[in-house]
C-alpha positions in Angstrom: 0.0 1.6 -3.3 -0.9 -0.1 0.2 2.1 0.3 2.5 2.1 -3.1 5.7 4.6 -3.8 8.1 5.3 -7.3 9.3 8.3 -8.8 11.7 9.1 -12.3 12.7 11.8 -15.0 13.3 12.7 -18.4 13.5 15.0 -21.2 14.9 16.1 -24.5 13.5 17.1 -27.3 16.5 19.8 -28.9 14.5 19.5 -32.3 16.1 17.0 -33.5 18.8 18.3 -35.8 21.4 19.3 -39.1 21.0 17.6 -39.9 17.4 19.3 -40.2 14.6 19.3 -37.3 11.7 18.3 -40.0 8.9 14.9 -40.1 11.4 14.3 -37.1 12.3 16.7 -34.0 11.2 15.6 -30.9 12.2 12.7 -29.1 14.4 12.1 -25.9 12.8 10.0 -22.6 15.0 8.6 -19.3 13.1 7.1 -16.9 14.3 5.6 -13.9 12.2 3.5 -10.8 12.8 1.9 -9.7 9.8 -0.3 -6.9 8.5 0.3 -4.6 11.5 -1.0 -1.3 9.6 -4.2 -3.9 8.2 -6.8 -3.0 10.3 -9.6 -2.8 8.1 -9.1 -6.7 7.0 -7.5 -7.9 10.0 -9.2 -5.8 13.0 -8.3 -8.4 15.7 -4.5 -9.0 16.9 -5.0 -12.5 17.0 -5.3 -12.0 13.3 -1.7 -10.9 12.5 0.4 -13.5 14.1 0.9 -16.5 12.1 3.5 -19.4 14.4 4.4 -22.4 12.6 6.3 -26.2 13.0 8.1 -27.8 10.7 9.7 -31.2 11.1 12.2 -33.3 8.2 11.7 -36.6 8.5 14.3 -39.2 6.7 15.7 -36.5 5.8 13.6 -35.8 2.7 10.1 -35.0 4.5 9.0 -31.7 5.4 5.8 -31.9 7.7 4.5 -28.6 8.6 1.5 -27.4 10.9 0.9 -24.1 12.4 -1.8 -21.0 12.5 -2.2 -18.5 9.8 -4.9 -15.8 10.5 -6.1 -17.6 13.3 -7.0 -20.6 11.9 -4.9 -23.8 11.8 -2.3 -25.0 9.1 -1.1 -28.1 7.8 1.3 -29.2 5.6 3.5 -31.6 4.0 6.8 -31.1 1.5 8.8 -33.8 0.0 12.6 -33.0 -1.6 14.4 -34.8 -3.8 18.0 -33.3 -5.3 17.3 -30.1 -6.9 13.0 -30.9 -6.9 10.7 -30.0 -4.1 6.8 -30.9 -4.1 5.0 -29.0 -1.4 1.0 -29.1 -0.5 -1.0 -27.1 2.3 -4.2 -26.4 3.5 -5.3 -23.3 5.4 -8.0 -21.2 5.8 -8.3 -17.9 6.4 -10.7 -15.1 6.9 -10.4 -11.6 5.5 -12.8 -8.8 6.1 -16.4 -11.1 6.7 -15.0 -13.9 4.6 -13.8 -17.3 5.6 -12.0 -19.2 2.9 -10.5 -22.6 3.4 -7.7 -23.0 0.6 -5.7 -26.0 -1.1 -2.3 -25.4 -2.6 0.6 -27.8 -4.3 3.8 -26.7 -5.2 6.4 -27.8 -7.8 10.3 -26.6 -7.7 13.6 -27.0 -9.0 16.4 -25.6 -7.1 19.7 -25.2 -7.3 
């Protein structure tokens, strides 16, 4: 069984200035190391850090851009009570391999 390390943190600014939260609610940072013992799939640094942004808007929109593998990020997320719709697109490359993906999300939580 493969055995990787990874480390990383973020922080939410609860409310920005002088708008209002129904505009714009929070400002969210992350920043992530990743696959630190991957060196065969990921031999450059630059590779293993992935920083992100996310914004709510009106309080129900999550927009989202960032760099995963060294390539850009971008995002968008919408909530309503307990149902969240997500959808991304990132690329990334592993070993020779570049591979620009699409993904959509569906959720309930509670």
């Amino acid at each position: 069984m493969p055995f990787d390390v990874g480390v990383g943190f973020s922080y939410t600014i609860p409310q920005i200035t002088n708008v209002s939260s129904y505009f714009l609610k929070n400002l969210t940072f992350a920043l992530d190391f990743q696959d630190l013992t991957n060196w065969d799939d990921y031999p450059d640094f630059s590779q293993k850090i992935r920083f992100g942004l996310e914004v709510t808007l009106a309080q129900v929109i999550n927009v989202r851009a960032g760099f995963y593998h060294g390539a850009a990020t971008f995002g968008i997320g919408y909530e309503f009570l307990v149902f969240k719709i997500d959808a991304a697109y990132w690329g990334e490359k592993v070993g020779n391999k570049k591979n620009l993906n699409w993904g959509m999300r569906l959720a309930v939580e509670f």
